[in-house]
C-alpha positions in Angstrom: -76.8 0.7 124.3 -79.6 -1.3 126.3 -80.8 -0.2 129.8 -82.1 -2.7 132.3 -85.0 -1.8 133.7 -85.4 -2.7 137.9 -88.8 -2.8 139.0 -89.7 -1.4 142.4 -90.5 -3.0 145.7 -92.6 -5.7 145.8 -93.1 -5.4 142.2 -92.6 -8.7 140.5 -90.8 -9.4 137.2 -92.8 -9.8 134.2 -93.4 -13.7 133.2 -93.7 -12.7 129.7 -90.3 -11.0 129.6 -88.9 -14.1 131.3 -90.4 -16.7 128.9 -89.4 -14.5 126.0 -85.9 -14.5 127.2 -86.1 -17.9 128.3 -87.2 -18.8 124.4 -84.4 -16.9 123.1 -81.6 -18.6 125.1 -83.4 -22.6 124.3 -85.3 -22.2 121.2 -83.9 -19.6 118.9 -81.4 -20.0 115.5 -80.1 -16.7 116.8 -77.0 -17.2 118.9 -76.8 -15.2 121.8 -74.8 -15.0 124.8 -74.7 -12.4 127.5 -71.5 -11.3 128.9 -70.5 -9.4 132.2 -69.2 -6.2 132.9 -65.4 -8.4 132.8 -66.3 -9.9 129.6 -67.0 -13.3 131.1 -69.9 -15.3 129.7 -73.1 -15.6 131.4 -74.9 -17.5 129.6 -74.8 -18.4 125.8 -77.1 -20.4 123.7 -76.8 -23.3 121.6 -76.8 -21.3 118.7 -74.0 -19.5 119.7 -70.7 -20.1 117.1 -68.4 -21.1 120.1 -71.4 -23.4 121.4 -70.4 -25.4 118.5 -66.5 -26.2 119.3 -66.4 -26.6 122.8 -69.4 -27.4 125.5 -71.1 -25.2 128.1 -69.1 -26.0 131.2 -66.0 -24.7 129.4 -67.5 -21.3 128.7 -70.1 -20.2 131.4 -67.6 -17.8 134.0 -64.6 -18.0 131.9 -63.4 -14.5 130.4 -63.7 -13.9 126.8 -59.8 -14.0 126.1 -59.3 -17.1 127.6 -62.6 -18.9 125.7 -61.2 -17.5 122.4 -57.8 -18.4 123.0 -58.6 -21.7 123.4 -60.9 -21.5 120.5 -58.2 -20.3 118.3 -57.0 -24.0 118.2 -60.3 -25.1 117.5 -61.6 -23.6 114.4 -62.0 -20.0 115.9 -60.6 -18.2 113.1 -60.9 -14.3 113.8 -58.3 -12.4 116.3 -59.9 -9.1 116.9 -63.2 -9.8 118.7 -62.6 -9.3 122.0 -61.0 -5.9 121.2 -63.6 -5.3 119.4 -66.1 -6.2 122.4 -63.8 -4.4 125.0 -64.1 -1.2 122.5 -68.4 -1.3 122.8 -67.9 -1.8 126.9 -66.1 1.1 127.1 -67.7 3.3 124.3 -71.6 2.1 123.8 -70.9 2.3 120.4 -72.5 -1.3 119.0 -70.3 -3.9 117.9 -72.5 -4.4 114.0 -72.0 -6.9 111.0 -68.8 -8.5 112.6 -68.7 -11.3 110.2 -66.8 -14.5 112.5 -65.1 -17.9 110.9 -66.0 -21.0 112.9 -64.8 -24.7 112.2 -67.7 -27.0 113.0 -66.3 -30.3 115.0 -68.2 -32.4 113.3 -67.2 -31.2 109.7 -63.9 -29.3 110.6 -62.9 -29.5 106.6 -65.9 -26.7 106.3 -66.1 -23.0 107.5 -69.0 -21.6 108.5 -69.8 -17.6 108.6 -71.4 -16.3 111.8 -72.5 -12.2 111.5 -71.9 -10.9 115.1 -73.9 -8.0 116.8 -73.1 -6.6 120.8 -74.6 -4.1 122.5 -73.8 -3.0 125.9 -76.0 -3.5 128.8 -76.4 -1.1 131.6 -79.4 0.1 134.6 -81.4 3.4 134.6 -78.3 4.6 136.4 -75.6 4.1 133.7 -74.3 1.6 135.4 -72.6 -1.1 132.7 -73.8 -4.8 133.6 -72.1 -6.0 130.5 -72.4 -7.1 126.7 -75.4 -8.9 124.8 -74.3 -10.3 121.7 -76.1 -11.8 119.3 -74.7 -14.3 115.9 -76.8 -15.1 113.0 -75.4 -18.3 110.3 -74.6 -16.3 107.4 -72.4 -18.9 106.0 -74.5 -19.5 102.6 -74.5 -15.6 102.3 -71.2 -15.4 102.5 -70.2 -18.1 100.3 -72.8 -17.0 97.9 -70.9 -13.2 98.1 -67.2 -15.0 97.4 -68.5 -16.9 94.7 -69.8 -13.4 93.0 -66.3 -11.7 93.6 -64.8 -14.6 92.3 -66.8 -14.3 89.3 -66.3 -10.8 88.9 -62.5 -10.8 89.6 -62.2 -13.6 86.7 -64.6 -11.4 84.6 -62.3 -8.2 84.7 -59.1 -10.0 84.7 -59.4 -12.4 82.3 -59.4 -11.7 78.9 -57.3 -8.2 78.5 -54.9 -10.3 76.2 -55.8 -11.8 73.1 -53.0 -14.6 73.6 -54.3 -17.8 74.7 -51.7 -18.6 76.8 -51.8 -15.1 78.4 -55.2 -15.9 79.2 -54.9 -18.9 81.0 -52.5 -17.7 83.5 -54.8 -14.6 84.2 -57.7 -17.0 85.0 -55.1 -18.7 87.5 -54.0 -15.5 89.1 -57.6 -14.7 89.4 -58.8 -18.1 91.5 -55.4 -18.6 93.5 -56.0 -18.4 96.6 -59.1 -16.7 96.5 -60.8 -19.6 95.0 -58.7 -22.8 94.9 -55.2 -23.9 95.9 -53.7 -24.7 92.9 -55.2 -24.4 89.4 -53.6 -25.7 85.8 -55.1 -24.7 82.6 -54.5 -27.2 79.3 -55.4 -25.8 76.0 -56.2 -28.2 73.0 -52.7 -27.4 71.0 -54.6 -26.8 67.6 -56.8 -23.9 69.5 -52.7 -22.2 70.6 -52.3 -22.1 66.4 -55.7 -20.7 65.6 -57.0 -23.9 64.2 -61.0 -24.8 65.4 -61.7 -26.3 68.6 -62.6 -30.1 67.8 -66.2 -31.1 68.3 -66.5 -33.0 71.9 -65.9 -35.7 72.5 -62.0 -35.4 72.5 -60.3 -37.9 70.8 -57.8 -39.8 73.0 -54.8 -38.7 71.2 -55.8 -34.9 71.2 -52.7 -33.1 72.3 -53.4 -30.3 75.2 -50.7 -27.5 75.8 -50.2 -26.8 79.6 -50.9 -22.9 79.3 -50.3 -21.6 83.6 -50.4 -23.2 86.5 -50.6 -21.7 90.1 -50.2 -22.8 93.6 -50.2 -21.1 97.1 -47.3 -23.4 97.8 -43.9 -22.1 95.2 -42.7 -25.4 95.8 -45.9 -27.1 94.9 -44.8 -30.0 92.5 -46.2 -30.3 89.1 -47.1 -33.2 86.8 -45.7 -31.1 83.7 -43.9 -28.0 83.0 -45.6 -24.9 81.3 -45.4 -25.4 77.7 -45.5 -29.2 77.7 -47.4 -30.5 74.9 -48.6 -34.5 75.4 -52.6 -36.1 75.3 -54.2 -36.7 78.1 -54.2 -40.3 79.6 -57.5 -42.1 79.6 -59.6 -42.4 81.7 -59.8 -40.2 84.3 -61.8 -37.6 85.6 -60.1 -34.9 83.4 -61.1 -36.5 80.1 -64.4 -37.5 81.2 -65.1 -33.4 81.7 -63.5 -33.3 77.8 -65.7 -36.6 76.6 -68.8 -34.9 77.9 -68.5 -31.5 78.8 -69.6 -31.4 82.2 -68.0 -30.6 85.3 -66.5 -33.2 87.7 -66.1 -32.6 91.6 -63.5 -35.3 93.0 -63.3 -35.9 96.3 -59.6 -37.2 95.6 -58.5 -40.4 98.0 -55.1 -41.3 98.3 -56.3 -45.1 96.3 -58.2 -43.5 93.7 -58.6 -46.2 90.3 -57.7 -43.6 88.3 -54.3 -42.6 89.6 -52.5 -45.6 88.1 -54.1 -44.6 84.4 -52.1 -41.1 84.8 -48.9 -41.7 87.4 -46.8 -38.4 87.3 -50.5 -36.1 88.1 -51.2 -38.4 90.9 -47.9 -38.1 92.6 -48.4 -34.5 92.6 -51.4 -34.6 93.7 -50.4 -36.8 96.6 -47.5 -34.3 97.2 -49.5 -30.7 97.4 -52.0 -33.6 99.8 -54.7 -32.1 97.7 -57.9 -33.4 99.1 -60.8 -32.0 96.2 -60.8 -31.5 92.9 -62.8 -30.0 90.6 -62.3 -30.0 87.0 -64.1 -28.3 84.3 -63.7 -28.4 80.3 -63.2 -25.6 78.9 -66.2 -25.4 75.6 -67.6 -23.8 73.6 -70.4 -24.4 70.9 -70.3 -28.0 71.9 -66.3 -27.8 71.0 -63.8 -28.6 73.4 -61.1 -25.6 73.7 -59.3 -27.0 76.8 -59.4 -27.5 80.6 -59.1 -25.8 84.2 -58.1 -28.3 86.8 -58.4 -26.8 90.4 -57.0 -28.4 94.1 -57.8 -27.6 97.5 -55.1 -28.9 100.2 -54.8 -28.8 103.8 -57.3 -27.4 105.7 -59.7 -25.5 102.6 -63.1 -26.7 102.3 -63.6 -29.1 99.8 -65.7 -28.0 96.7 -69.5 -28.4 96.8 -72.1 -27.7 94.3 -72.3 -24.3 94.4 -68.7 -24.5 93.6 -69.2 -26.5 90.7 -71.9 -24.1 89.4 -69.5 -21.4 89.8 -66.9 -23.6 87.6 -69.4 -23.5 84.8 -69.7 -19.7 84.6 -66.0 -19.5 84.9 -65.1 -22.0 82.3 -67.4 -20.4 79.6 -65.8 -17.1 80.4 -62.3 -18.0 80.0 -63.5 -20.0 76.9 -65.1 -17.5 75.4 -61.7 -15.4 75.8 -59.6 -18.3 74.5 -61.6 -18.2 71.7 -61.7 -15.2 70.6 -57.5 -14.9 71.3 -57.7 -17.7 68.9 -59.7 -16.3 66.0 -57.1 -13.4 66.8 -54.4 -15.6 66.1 -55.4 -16.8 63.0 -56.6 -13.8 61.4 -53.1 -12.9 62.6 -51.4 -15.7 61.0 -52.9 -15.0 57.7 -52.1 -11.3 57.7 -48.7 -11.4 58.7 -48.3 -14.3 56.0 -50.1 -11.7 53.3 -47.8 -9.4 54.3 -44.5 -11.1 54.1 -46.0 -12.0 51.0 -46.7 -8.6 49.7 -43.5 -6.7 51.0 -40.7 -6.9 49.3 -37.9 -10.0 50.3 -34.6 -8.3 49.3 -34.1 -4.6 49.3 -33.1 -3.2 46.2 -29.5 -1.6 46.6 -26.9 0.0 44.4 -22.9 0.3 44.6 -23.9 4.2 46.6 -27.1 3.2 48.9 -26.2 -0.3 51.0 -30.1 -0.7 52.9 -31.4 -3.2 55.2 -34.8 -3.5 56.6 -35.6 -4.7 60.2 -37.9 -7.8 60.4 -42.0 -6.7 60.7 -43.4 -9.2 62.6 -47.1 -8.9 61.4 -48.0 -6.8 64.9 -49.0 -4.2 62.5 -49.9 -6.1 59.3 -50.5 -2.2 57.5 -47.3 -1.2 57.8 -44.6 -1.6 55.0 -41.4 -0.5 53.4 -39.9 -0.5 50.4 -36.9 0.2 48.2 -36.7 1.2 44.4 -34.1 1.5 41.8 -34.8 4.7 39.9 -33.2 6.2 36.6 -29.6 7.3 37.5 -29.0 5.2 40.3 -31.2 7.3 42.6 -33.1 4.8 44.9 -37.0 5.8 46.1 -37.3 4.6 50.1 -40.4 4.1 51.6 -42.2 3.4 54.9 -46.1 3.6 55.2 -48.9 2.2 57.9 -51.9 1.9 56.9 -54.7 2.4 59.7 -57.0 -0.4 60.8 -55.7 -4.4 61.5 -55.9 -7.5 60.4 -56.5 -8.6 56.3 -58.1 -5.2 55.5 -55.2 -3.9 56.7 -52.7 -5.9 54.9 -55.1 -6.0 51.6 -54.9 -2.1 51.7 -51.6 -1.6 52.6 -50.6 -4.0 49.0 -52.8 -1.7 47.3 -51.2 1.2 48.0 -47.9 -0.1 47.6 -48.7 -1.3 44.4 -49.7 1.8 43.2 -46.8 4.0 44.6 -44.5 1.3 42.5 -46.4 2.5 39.5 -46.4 6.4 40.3 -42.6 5.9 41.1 -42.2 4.5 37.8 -42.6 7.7 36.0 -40.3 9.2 38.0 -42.2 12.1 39.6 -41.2 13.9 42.3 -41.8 13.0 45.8 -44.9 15.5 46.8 -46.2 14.5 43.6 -46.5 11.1 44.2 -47.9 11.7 47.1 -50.2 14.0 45.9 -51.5 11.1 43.3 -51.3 8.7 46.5 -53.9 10.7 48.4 -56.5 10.6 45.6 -56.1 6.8 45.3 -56.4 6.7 49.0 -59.4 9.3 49.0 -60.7 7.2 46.3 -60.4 3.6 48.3 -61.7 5.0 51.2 -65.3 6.1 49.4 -65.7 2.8 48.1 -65.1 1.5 52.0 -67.8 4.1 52.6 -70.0 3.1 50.2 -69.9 -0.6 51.0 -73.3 -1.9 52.4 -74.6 -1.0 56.1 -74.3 -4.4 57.3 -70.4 -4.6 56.1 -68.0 -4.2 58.8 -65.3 -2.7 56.9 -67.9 0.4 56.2 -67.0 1.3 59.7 -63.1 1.5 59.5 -62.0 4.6 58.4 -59.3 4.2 55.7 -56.1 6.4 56.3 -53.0 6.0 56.0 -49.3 7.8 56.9 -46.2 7.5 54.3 -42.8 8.9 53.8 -41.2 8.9 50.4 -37.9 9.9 49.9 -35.2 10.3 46.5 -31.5 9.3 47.4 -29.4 10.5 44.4 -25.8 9.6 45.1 -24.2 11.7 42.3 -25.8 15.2 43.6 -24.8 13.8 47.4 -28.9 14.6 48.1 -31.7 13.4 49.2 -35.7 14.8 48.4 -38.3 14.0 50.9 -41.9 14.4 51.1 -44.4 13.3 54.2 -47.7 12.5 54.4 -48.9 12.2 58.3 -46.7 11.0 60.7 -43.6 8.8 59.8 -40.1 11.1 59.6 -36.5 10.3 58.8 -33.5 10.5 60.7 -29.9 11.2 59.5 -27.2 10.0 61.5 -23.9 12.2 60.2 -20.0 10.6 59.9 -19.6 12.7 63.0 -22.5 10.9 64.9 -24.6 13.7 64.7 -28.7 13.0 64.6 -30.6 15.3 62.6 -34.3 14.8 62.0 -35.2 16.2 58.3 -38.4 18.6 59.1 -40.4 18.6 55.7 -43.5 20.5 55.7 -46.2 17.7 56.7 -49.1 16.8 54.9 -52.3 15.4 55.0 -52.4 11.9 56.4 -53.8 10.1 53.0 -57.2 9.3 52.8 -58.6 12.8 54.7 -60.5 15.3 53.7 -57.7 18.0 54.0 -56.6 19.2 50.8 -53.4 21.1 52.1 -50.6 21.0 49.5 -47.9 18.1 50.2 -44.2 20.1 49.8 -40.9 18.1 49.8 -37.6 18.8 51.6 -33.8 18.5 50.1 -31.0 17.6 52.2 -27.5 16.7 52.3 -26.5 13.1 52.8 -22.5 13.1 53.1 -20.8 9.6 52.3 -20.8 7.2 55.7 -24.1 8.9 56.9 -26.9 6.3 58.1 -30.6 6.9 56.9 -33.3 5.7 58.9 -37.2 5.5 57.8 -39.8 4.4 60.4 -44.1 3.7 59.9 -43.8 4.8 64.0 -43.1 8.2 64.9 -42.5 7.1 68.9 -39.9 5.0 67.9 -38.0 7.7 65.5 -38.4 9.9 68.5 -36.9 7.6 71.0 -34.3 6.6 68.4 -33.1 10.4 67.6 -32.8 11.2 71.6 -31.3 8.2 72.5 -27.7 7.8 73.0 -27.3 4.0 71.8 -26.4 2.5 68.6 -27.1 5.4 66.3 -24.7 7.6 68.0 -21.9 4.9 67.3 -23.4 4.0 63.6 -19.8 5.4 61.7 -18.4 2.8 64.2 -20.2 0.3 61.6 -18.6 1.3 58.7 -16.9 -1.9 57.6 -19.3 -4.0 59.4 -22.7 -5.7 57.1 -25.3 -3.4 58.0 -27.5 -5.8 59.9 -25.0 -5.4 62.7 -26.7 -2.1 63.1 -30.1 -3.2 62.8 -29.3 -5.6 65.6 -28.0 -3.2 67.7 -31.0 -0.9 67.4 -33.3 -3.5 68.6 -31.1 -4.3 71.3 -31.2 -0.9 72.6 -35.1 -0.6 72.3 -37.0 -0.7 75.7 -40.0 -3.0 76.4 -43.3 -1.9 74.9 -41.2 -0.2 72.3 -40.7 -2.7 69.5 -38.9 -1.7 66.0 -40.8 -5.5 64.9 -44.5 -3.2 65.2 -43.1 -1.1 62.8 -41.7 -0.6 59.0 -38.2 0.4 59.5 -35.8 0.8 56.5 -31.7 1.2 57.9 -29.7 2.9 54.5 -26.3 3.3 54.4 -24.8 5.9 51.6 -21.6 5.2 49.6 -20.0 7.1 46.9 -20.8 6.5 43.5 -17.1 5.8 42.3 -16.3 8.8 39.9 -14.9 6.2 37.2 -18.3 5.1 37.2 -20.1 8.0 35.9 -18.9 9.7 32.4 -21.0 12.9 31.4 -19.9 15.1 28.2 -21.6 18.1 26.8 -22.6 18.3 22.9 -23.3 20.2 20.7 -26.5 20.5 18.9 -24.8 19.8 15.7 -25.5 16.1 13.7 -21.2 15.9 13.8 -22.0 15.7 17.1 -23.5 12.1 16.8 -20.7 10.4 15.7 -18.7 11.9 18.4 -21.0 10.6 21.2 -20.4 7.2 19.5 -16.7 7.2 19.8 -16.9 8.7 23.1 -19.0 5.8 24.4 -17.6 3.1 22.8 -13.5 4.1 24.0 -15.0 4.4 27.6 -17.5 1.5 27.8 -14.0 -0.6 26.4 -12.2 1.0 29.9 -15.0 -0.7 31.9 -14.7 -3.8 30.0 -18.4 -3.7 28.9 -18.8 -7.1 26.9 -19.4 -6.5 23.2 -22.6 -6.8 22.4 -23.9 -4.7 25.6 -21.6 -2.2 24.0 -23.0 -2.3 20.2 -26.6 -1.8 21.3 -25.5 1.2 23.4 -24.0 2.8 20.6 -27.1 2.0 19.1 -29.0 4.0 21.5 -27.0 6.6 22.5 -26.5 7.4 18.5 -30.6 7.3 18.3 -31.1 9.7 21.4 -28.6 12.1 20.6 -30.2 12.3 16.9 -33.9 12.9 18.4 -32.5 15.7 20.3 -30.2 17.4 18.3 -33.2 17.4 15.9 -36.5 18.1 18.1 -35.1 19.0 21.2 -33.3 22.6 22.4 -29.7 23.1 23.7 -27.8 22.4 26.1 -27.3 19.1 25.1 -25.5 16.5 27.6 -25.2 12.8 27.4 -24.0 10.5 30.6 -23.3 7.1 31.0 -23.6 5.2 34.6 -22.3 2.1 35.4 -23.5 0.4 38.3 -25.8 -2.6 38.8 -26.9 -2.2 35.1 -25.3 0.6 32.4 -27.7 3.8 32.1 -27.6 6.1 29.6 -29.0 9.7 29.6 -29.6 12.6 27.2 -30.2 15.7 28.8 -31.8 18.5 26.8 -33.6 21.9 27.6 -36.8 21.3 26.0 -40.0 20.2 27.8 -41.8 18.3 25.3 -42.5 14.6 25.8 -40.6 12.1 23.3 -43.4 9.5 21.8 -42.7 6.1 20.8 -44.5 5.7 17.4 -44.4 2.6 15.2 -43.1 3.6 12.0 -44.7 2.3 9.0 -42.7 0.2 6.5 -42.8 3.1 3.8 -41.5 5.8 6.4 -38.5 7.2 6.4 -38.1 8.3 10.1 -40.0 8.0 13.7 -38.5 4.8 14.5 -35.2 6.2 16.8 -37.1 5.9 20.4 -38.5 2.6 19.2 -35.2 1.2 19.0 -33.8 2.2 22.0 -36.3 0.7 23.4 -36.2 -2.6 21.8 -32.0 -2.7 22.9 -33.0 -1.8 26.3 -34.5 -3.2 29.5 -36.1 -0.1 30.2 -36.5 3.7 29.1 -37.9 6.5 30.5 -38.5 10.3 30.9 -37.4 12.1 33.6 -38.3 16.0 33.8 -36.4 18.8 35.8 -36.5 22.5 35.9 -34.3 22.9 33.3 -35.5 20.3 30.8 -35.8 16.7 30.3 -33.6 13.4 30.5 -34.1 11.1 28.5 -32.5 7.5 29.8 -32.5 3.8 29.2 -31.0 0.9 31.1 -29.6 -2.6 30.2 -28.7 -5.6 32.1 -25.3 -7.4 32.1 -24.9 -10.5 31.0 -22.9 -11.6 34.2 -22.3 -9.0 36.9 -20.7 -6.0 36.1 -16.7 -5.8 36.7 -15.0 -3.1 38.1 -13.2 -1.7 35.2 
């Protein structure tokens, strides 16, 4: 608030003050106008924004609403100054940093900034004479303070994805409007598949996917659709920018030379009656990753330099970003194509356990699953993760699968394995520890989570041990969901040294086993009422109708393809399948075993030589342990996928394949059953040991 000062009689008014205000009103960049106690202007000075729309006989005694009225029309852009003035008359309080958009007649395609200031006037006697207000140009301020939100707007925006294609349409988002009118971004197709950027210039016939495109208009027309793939025609401004890596501003004319070169972009450009363009390539390391193409229709400034400068900073940004999506996407590439590689094709399945797996997309290139055939039809199911991304992850998730193949071959039990597993993790993760400071796998921790589990379809059970997170469920014939609870170990790799413990559990025929690497996804599976709840209902269906329908019913951001997920479904062993007699531990006994096998491998129509070299075998086993082995003695024949044999004793003592001289009279039993066989093995139990071997068929096996 300013008070006038009146001097007194015959005192006369200070020249100085006069010339100073005189100065201020014909010589001064300020604006400045003075405004009465009605809000109609005084006097105003040619600096003053609305001095430069409309001339001084249409302002001086005209109120302030009907000046900016008719300046609205003009280029007058703001709607709340005269509130704002009314609000200082009545209050005092000064009108500060009100910034004001002007249109200048003679360059109405460019905005200028004025910074208004009013203060009210009054005399020693609180009378109110009215309003001085002041303006200051504050355009290049202004534009300058855009510019930086722009840049950091694109900066925090732009880049949150590592998908090239995402990235694109966040740097579009970003500048429409704030920045442009409409803005396409092309990316150089072999950048999209992880492949280098090609050194600039561009070849002509480089194709460049259209990534995103934005307009302030929805109906704005486009050249090409999103996703369209096709080389750029040449030349125009857009392949100069790729040719030499520089910026273009294009002050775009509706007979530019260039628009016949590239037809379908310049009718849309005629149609959005874009007026500027500037286009910038998209580079880095003196490699062309793609281009931004920005418009400005109607009445939007055109660009100017300082645009342009802007573009650079932009560009690099969002090609930085592009680039690293793109080294993302290779690495990617290679690890979900090392991990396809390294996990297993076709589950492994008997007559009892149907299993399926659902499709790992490489999201998570540690994770894995696997199924193995055991000794008396039991299968071994497996899901594991493996912490960290990328090839380290998928290198160390082979290792460990590798060696749980190898542990499962000697036919441990589950917590044992695992316990084995964890020291070859532990083990693994020193030598990550040890590797060289400047290595940046030395600064990944190696851990991992994994759930093995024992289906044996002739005891109806299954044995399952946990290490970390992963879990099973167990959907019942009677739709029931059950999540088996075993005591949970150390994730593998840890320091901890607590014990691993396994869990038994019933499996009833026409129950569903399901094994996933993600324990969100087990959870949401368990409390869900969808497709698990209704898995009997897929009894006679092929099992990957179920997997279907569980990812389906997943929600989004909850994806069974970021996770190892094994769907099992159990079967009954047929009981004409299995034969199992008890023996004596009497040498009459042998003979006996012979005839016993031979009448009932004849039932199943075992071809005769398979047949001979079982007898072979079983007549060998049943000799070692009658002689070096304790009672009770029981022998068992399986026939499923391949014909097992087994020898069941009580003793604990390890058989030992020896290689019998010429001279010796003895030791070479085990070495023929395992010369007959595909495979042999030892299988220990708290009651003894079993002692089994397995041979193929010829053809697949018939059903007796």
């Amino acid at each position: 608030m300013v008070s006038v000062v009146h001097g007194g009689p015959g005192e006369q008014v200070d020249e100085r003050t006069a010339s100073m205000l005189e100065a201020l009103f014909t010589q001064s960049p300020v604006g400045l106008h003075l405004l009465d106690a009605d809000l109609r202007f005084v006097r105003v000075n040619t600096a003053t924004p609305v001095m430069q729309i409309v001339s001084l006989d249409d302002v001086i005694g005209r109120p302030v609403s009907e000046v900016y009225d008719r300046l609205r029309g003009e280029g007058f852009e703001e709607r709340g100054v005269e509130a704002a003035l009314r609000t200082v008359l009545e209050t005092g309080i000064p009108l500060r940093e009100q910034i004001v958009r002007v249109r200048i007649k003679a360059d109405p395609m460019r905005v200028r900034h004025f910074e208004m200031t009013a203060l009210r006037l009054q005399d020693p006697y609180g009378t109110v004479l009215g309003l001085a207000v002041t303006s200051v140009d504050v355009t290049e301020r202004e534009s300058a303070r855009a510019r930086a939100e722009v840049l950091d707007k694109v900066r925090r925006n732009v880049g949150r994805t590592l998908d090239p294609a995402v990235t694109g349409q966040e740097l579009v988002d970003a500048l429409v409007p704030t920045f442009a009118d409409v803005a396409i971004v092309e990316v150089v197709d072999d950048v999209i598949r992880g492949d280098e950027p090609p050194i600039a210039p561009l070849p002509q016939e480089t194709p460049l996917m259209r990534t995103a495109f934005r307009s302030v208009n929805a109906r704005s027309a486009q050249a090409h659709p999103v996703g369209d793939v096709r080389s750029l025609p040449a030349p125009t401004p857009y392949t100069q920018a790729l040719a030499d890596l520089q910026p273009r501003v294009v002050q775009l004319e509706p007979d530019a030379p260039w628009f016949r070169v590239d037809p379908p972009r310049a009718e849309a450009i005629r149609s959005s009656r874009a007026h500027s363009l500037l286009t910038a390539p998209l580079a880095l390391r003196d490699r062309a990753v793609g281009l931004v193409s920005l418009y400005r229709t109607g009445r939007t400034p055109p660009f100017d330099e300082g645009d342009r400068e802007l573009a650079v900073e932009l560009a690099a940004h969002t090609a930085l970003c592009i680039d690293n999506a793109r080294r993302f996407t290779r690495e990617h590439a290679v690890a979900a194509t090392i991990q396809r590689q390294l996990l297993p094709r076709v589950p492994e399945s008997h007559a009892s356990l149907e299993t399926s797996y659902l499709s790992v997309t490489g999201a998570d290139p540690g994770a894995w699953y696997d199924t193995i055939a055991l000794s008396g039809a039991r299968t071994a199911l497996i899901v594991g993760s493996v912490s960290g991304h990328g090839l380290n992850a998928a290198a160390t998730m082979g290792q460990l699968r590798t060696v749980i193949r190898s542990l499962a071959a000697f036919d441990i039990a589950p917590d044992e394995l695992l316990a084995r597993l964890h020291d070859t993790t532990t083990h693994l993760a020193a030598e990550r520890a040890n590797l060289p400071l400047g290595d940046p796998l030395r600064r990944e921790t190696l851990t991992a989570d994994c759930v093995y589990a024992i289906h044996d379809p002739l005891t109806g059970n299954c044995v399952m041990a946990g290490a970390g997170r992963p879990s099973a469920l167990v959907v019942r014939p009677d739709s029931t969901v059950t999540v088996p609870d075993p005591p949970s170990g150390p994730r593998l790799g840890t320091d901890e040294d607590t014990p691993f413990a396994s869990v038994e559990f019933e499996v009833p025929e026409g129950s569903v086993l399901i094994f996933t690497s993600d324990p969100l996804l087990t959870a949401y599976l368990a409390e869900s009422p969808g497709p698990l709840r209704s898995a009997p209902d897929y009894r006679d269906r092929p099992l990957q109708d179920l997997c279907d329908a569980i990812v389906y019913s997943l929600p989004p951001g909850l994806w069974a393809g970021e996770a190892a997920v094994i769907v099992a479904r159990v079967r009954t062993l047929p009981s004409d399948r299995v034969a199992t007699w008890r023996l004596d531990s009497d040498p009459a006994s042998v003979a006996l075993a012979r005839r016993r096998v031979r009448a009932q491998l004849t039932a199943w129509g075992v071809d005769e030589e398979t047949a001979f070299n079982t007898e072979l075998i079983v007549s060998e086993l049943v000799t070692n342990a009658i002689r070096y082995a304790d009672p009770p003695l029981q022998l068992r024949l399986i026939y499923d996928r391949s014909l097992t044999c087994e020898v069941r004793d009580g003793g604990s003592a390890a058989p030992h394949l020896r290689h019998a001289r010429t001279v010796d009279e003895g030791g070479r039993g085990l070495f023929i059953a395992a010369q007959l066989a595909e495979a042999w093995g030892t299988r220990y139990s708290t009651g003894g040991k079993t002692i089994w071997t397995e041979q193929t068929f010829p053809s697949s096996p018939g059903t007796g």
